[in-house]
N, C-alpha and C positions, 0 to 999 in steps of 0.2 A: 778492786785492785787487779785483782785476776784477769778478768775483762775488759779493764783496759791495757793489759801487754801485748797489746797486737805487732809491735814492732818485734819485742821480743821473743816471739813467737816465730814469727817470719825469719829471725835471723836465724836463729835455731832450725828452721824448715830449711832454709839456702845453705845453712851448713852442713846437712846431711845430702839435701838432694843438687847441691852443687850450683852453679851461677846460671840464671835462664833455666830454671826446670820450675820455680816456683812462680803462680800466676798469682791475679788476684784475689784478695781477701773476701771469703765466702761465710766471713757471720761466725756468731761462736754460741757454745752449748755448756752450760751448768751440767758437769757431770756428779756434784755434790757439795760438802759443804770446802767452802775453798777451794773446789778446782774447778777449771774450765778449757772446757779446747776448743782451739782457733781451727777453721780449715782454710785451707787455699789451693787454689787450684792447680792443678799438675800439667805443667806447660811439656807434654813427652808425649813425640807421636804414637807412643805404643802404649800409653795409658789414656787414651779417650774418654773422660768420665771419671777418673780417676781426681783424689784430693789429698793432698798433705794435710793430717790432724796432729796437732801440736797442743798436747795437754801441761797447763800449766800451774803451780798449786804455792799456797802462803802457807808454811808454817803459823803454827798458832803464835802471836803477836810479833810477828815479823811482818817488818814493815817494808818490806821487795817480793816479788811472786817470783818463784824458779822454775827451769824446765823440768819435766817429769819426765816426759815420754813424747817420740818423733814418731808417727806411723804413717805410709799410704796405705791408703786403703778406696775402696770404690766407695763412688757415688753412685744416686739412682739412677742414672742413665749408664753408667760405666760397662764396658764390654766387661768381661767376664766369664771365663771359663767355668764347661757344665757341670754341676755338680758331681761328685765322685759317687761312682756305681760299683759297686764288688765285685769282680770279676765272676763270682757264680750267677750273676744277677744278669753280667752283661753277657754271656755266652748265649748260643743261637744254634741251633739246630743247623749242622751244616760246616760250624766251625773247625771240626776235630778234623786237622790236615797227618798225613803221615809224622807219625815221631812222637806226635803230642800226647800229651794224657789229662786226661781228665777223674781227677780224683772224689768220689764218693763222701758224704760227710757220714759221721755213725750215728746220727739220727734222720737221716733222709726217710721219708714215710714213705717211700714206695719199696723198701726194701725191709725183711723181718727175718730174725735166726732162723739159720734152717733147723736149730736144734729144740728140744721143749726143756726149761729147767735152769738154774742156773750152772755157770764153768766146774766147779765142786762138790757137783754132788753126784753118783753112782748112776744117779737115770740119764745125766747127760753124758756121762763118760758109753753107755750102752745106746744111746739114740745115735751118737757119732760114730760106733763103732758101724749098727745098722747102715746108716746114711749110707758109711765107705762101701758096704757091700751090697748094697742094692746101687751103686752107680752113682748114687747123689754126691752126698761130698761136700757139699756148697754151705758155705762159714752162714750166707744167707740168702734168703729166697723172695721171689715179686711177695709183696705184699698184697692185699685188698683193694686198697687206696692207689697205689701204682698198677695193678692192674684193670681198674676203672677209670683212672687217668690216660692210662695209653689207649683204653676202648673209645673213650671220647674224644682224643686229638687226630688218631684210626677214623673214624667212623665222620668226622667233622674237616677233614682233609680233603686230597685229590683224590681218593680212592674210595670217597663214599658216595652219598647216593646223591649229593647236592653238585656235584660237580658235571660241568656243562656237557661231558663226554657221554657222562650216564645218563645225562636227561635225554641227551638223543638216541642211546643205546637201545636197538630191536626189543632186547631184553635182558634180564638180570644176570647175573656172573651163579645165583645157586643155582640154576639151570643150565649152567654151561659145564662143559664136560672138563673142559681145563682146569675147573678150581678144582684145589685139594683142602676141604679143610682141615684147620686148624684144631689139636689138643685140646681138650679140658675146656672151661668156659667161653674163651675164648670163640671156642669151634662152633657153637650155636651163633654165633654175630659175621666171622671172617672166617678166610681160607687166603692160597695164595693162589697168585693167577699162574700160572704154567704153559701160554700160550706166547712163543718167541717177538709172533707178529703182532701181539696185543702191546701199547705201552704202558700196560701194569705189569709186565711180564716180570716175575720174579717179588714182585707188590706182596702187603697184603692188600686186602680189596675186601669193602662189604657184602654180604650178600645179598644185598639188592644196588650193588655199583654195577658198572656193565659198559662194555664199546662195542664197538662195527666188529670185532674180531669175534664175538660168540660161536660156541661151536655148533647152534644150530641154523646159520643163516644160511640162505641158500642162494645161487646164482639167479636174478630172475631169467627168466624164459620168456622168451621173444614170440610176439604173438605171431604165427606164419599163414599169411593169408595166400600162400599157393603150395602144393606137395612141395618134399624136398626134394632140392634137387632139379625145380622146375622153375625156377625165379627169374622174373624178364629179365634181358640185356639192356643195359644202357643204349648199344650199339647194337642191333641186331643182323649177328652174325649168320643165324640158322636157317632164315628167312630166303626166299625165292620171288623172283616177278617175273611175270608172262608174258613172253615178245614176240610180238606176229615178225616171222622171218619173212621178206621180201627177196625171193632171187633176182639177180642182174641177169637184164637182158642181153644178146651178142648183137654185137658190133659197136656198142655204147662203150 
């Protein structure tokens, strides 16, 4: 009975989605016992792929099937907007424009208290006091994991040693006068470039990343195959030629 309500179904779809929106009858689906849904298809130029399902269901010993439920919903070709992404998921390196913020979550693994101990008890009340007066301060600090995460996106970026600049680079950036490196573990991998005319300037940079700019290059020198100073003329000015003078005779 269910399954054959196809009229009934349709009209209940033309009732919700209105006269000419509802297309052809596309087949129907046992969704259990007693109910079944009709689809049809969705005659709207902004649903392409798109179906009207019209579930329909018999009370138990009732002798008429009634409407349940009207939905569109896509079909398997139907366009379809992309899946919903989190906004921490979708964010990108590059995004944060003036104004905006970008909020921290309190289990982010790149970041650990800067204090040891729990909120309540006497040793963190004295590690925070410490903290304030050695200049720290900070609620919390890089962690382990955040700081071998940024060593690796560092080191695997434009300023490490795979990048096209550095392959053709004289030589390395730890030989160059301009790096400064870098604190604490860090400083054994990177430093910062400090040369204006380089464009890592102000970077960090690996120490074995490297450009044209290194502070030991040197101008080459032009091989001189005559003294200085002595170099032919294109036109030569300095030159003399020998001309038998002929005097005119009188009366001529």
């Amino acid at each position: 009975m269910c399954a054959g309500a196809v009229e009934l179904a349709r009209a209940a779809a033309c009732e919700v989605a209105g006269d000419g929106e509802v297309g052809s009858y596309l087949g129907c689906e046992a969704e259990g016992e007693r109910v079944v849904t009709h689809y049809f298809g969705a005659d709207h130029r902004g649903y392409v792929g798109w179906r009207w399902a019209v579930s329909v269901a018999r009370a138990a010993r009732a002798k008429v099937a009634t409407v349940d439920e009207v939905v569109l919903i896509p079909g398997p070709e139907a366009i379809t907007a992309p899946a919903w992404v989190p906004w921490s998921q979708r964010v990108r390196a590059g995004d944060l424009g003036p104004g905006d913020l970008l909020p921290t979550t309190p289990d982010d693994f790149r970041l650990v208290p800067g204090y040891l101990g729990p909120d309540d008890t006497e040793a963190a009340d004295s590690l925070r006091v410490l903290n304030q007066e050695v200049g720290l301060g900070r609620v919390r600090v890089l962690s382990v994991e955040g700081r071998d995460d940024a060593a690796e996106r560092w080191y695997a970026g434009p300023h490490g040693p795979d990048d096209p600049i550095a392959q053709a680079a004289p030589a390395a950036c730890s030989t160059c006068a301009f790096l400064v490196p870098l604190s604490g573990p860090l400083g054994t991998v990177f430093g910062v470039c400090t040369n204006e005319f380089s464009p890592s300037d102000g970077q960090v940079v690996a120490f074995d990343h490297g450009c044209g700019a290194h502070s030991e290059v040197q101008a080459p020198t032009p091989a001189a195959s005559e003294p200085a100073g002595m170099a032919s003329h294109v036109l030569d000015t300095l030159g003399y030629d020998d001309l038998e003078f002929q005097p005119r005779r009188s009366g001529r």
